[in-house]
N, C-alpha and C positions, 0 to 999 in steps of 0.2 A: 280286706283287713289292712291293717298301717303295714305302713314300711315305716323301718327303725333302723339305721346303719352309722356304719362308725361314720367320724368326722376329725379334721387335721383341728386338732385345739389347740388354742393359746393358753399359756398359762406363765404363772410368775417365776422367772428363775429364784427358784430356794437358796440355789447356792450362797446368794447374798443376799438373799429377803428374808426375814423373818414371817413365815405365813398369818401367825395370828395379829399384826400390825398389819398387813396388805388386805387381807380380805374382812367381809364386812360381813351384819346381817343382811335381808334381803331390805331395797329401798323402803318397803311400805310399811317399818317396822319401827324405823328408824327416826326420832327425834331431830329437831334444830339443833338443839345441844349434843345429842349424841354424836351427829355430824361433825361437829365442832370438832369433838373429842379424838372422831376418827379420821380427819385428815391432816390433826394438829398431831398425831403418832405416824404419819407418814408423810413423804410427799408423795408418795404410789399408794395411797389407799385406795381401793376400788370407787368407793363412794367417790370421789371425784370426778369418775365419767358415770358410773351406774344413777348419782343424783348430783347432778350439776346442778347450780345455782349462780344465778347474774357473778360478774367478776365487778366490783367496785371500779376496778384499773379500766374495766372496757364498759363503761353504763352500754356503751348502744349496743355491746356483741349478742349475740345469741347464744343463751350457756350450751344449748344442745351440741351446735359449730365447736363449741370449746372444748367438749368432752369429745368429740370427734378428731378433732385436733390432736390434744389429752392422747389417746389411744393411739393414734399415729405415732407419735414421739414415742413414746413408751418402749412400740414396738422395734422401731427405729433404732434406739437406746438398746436395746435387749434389757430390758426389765421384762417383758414380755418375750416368751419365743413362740415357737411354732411347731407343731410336732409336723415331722416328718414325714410319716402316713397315716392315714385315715385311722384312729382309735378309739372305742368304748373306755372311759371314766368308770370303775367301780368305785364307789364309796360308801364307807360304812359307819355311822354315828353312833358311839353309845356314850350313854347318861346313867345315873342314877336318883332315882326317884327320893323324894320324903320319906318313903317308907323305906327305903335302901334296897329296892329292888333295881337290879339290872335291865336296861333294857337297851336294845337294839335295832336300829334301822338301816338295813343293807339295801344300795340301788345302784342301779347301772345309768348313766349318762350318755344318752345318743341324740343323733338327729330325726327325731320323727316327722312323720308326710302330715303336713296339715291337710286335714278336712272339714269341712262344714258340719255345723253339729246340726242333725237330722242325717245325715247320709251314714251313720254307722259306727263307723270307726271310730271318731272320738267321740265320747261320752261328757257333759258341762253337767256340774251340779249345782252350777249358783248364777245368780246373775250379779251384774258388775256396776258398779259406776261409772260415767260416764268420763268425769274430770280425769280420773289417776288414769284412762284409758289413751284420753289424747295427750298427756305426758311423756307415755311408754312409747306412743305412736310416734311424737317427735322427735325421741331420743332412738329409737329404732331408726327412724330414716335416714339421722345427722349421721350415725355412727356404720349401718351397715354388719352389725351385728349385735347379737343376743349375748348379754350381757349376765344374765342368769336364769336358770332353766324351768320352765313350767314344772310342775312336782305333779309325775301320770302313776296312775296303780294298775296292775295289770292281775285278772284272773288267771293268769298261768302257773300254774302248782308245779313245784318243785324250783321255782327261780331266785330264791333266798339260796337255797344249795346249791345253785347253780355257780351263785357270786360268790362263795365262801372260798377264797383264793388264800391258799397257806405259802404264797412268798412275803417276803418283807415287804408293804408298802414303797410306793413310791414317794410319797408323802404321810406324815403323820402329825398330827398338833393337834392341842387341847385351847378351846377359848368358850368362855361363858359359862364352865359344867361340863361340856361335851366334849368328845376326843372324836375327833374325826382322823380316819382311816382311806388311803386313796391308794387305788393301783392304775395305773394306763397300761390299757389290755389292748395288744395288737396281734397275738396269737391268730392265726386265721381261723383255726380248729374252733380254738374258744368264742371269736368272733360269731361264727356260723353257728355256734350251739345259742346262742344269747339271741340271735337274731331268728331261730328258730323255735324258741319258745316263745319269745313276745309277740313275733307277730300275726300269728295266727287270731288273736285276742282283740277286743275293742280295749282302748284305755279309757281308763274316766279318769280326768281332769280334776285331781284334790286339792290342788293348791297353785294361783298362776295363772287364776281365769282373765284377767288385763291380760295377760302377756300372750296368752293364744289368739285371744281374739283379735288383741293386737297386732299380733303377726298374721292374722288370717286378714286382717286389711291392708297391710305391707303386702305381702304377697300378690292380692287384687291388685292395687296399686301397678307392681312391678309388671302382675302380666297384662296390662293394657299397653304400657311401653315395650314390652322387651319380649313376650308371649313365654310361654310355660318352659319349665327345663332347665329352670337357673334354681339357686341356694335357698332363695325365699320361699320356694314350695316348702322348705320343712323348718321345724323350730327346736332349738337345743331343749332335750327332757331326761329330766332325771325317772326312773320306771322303777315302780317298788313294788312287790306281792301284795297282792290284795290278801293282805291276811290280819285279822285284830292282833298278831303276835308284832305288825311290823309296825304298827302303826297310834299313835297316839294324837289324840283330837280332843284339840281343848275348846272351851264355849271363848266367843267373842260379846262382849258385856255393850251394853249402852248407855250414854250420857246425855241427856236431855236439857235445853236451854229453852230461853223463850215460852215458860210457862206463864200465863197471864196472873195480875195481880186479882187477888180473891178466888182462886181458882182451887174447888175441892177434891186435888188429886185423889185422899181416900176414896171418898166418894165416887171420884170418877172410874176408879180401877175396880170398886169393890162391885160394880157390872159385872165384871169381866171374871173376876176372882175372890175365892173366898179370904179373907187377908188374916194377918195372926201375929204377933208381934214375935221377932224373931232371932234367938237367944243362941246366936253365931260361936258356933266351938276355936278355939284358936287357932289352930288349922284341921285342913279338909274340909272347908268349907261348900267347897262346888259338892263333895261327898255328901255332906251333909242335905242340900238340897235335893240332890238324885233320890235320896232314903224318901225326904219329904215329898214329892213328887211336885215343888214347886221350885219356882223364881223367887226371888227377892226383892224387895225394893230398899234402896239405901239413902235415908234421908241425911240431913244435918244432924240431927236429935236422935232419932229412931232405926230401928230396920225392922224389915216385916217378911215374913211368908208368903208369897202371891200361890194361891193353889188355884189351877184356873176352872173354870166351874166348864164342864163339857158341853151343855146344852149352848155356850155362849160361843162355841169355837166347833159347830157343825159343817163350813163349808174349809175352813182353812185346814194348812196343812201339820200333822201332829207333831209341828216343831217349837221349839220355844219362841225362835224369831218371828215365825208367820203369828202365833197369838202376840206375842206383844204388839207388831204392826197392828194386827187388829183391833187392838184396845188403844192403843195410841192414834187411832186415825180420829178420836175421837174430841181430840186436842187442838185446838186450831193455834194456830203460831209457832208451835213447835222446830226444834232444830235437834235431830239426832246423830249423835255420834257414837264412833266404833273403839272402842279400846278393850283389851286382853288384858288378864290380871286383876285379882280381888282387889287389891292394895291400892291400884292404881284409881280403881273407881272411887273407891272410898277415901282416897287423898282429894282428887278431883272435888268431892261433893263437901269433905270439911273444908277444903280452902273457899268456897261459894265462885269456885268457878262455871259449874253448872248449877242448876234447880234440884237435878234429883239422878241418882244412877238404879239402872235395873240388873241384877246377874241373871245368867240365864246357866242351863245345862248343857253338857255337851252335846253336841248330833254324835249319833253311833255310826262308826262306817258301815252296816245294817241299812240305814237310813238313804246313806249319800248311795249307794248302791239302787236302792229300789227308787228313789228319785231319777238320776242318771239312767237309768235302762228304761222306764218310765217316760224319758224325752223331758222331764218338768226341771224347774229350776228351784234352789231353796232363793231367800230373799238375801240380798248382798249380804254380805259379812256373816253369815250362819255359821263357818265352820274356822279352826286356827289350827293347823297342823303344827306339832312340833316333836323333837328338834326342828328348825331350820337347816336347809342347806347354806351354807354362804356362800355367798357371792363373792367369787375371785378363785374358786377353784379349776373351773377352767372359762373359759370365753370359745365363744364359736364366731366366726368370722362369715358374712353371707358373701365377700368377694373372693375367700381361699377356697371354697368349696362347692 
């Protein structure tokens, strides 16, 4: 079963940092312009080592070098410090929904033991691309630490009240809707209770699959030089209850290019699905589709109902992502893209920056569970956990540990 144990974290002195300026979403969320915006509000905003990008000043440097660099000084500086002794990250996000309901997401932040997925312990539900994979991989190497944490769920019952700690945070800020919540728990009692519920358990891997696998090749890496028993066996993870009370899973949408001239999308989809023209409420939309029991398609002019006909989707998997790849392999030229958000699809397709977008439903953590124990994978981008954590609440370091 994993081993999960504390670790000496970095994090941003508050005393003179503003936290919702320093810290960021996670990199793969985050815009050119967003970027912009967020290290033109700081000169310690995370995004500057979490997503380096060339320096104009240095064309030939290598930004990974930079943001390594970046981190040094930081810490050097004391913008960064260091804790003291080995400690578990509790944190806790809550949101309020459209409907005005409250919700909550409480987790614990440690060092988990990487393992290969097939031998047990960790559980993968999706698979990855490959490009954002050797990104993470050069920026893992440059720097020498994980910069933010794979997001693991753990069937251990009772571990939301495990983490329900009634002192005053150590940190507290509100950015985006959310109010995040932080305690650094060094108790040893409490240490050993926390480390004694999760580990017993396999984790499955909801959100962060780059960054595991990425560290499971850091790791290989390190022990062909240096042999097993150093920092890179394990990778900073935040661990939440496997429970639908903790967790909220939103669908990731697709954006299609490169459709050829004369080409009978209806047609080509109405194989696959029975179609309907499709009379969008002003919000709850994704709601709306779950009732319907379809997808969408989101044209210029139009939007439609995809209900998918069963007899066409007998070998794949009952997810929305695995049928649309199957209706779409049927397309040649095509370029698919990933993006979250109704608005965002339907901006994309009036501006004629893509051909057409698809919404899809969310996967049920029901689903990501019986895939993961299963050993199978959903098809990239299947699932969008949110809240996010962000990135800058704490850093783990693989040479302090």
């Amino acid at each position: 079963m994993p081993a999960f144990e504390p670790f000496r974290g970095i994090r941003y002195d508050t005393r003179s940092l503003d936290p919702t300026l320093v810290t960021s979403p996670p990199y793969d969320v985050i815009s050119p312009n967003d970027r912009e915006s967020l290290v033109d509000g700081s000169a310690f905003n995370v995004t500057r080592i979490d997503l380096p990008v060339p320096d104009p000043a240095q064309p030939s440097a290598d930004p990974y070098r930079l943001a390594a660099a970046l981190l040094t000084t930081w810490r050097q500086d004391g913008i960064l410090v260091t804790d003291e002794v080995p400690a578990f990250t509790v944190h806790r996000m809550s949101s309020v929904d459209e409907d005005g309901v409250a919700h909550h997401t409480t987790g614990v932040v440690g060092a988990l033991r990487l393992s290969a997925p097939g031998e047990g312990e960790i559980l993968c539900h999706e698979y990855t691309t490959p490009k954002a994979k050797s990104d993470r991989l050069d920026l893992l190497g440059a720097t020498d630490a994980n910069l933010s944490a794979v997001w693991g769920l753990s069937p251990a019952a009772g571990l939301t009240d495990l983490l329900q700690l009634t002192e005053e945070p150590t940190l507290e800020f509100s950015a985006d809707g959310v109010t995040h919540a932080v305690w650094v728990v060094t108790d040893p009692s409490r240490i050993s209770a926390i480390r004694a519920a999760i580990e017993p358990h396999p984790i499955v891997i909801a959100d962060g699959h780059h960054r595991y696998e990425t560290s499971l090749a850091h790791r290989d890496r390190i022990r062909a030089d240096s042999g097993e028993g150093t920092a890179a066996e394990f990778v900073m993870c935040f661990v939440v209850e496997l429970s639908e009370t903790q967790l909220s899973v939103g669908p990731i949408h697709r954006l299609v290019t490169g459709l050829g001239f004369g080409v009978d999308l209806i047609a080509t989809l109405e194989t696959f699905f029975e179609i309907e023209p499709f009379a969008a409420p002003a919000t709850g939309v994704i709601h709306a589709l779950e009732q319907a029991g379809s997808l969408a398609l989101i044209l210029p002019d139009a939007e439609f109902l995809l209900r998918p006909r069963p007899e066409m989707f007998t070998t794949t998997r009952d997810l929305d992502s695995s049928r649309l790849d199957h209706a779409l392999a049927s397309l040649t030229g095509i370029d698919v893209a990933y993006q979250h958000g109704v608005e965002n699809i339907r901006s994309a397709v009036d501006s004629g920056a893509v051909d057409f977008g698809v919404l899809l439903r969310p996967v049920t953590v029901a689903q990501i569970i019986d895939i993961a124990e299963g050993g199978e994978r959903m098809p990239p981008k299947s699932t969008f956990f949110f809240p996010k954590p962000p990135t800058g609440i704490v850093l783990r370091s693989l040479l302090d540990n």
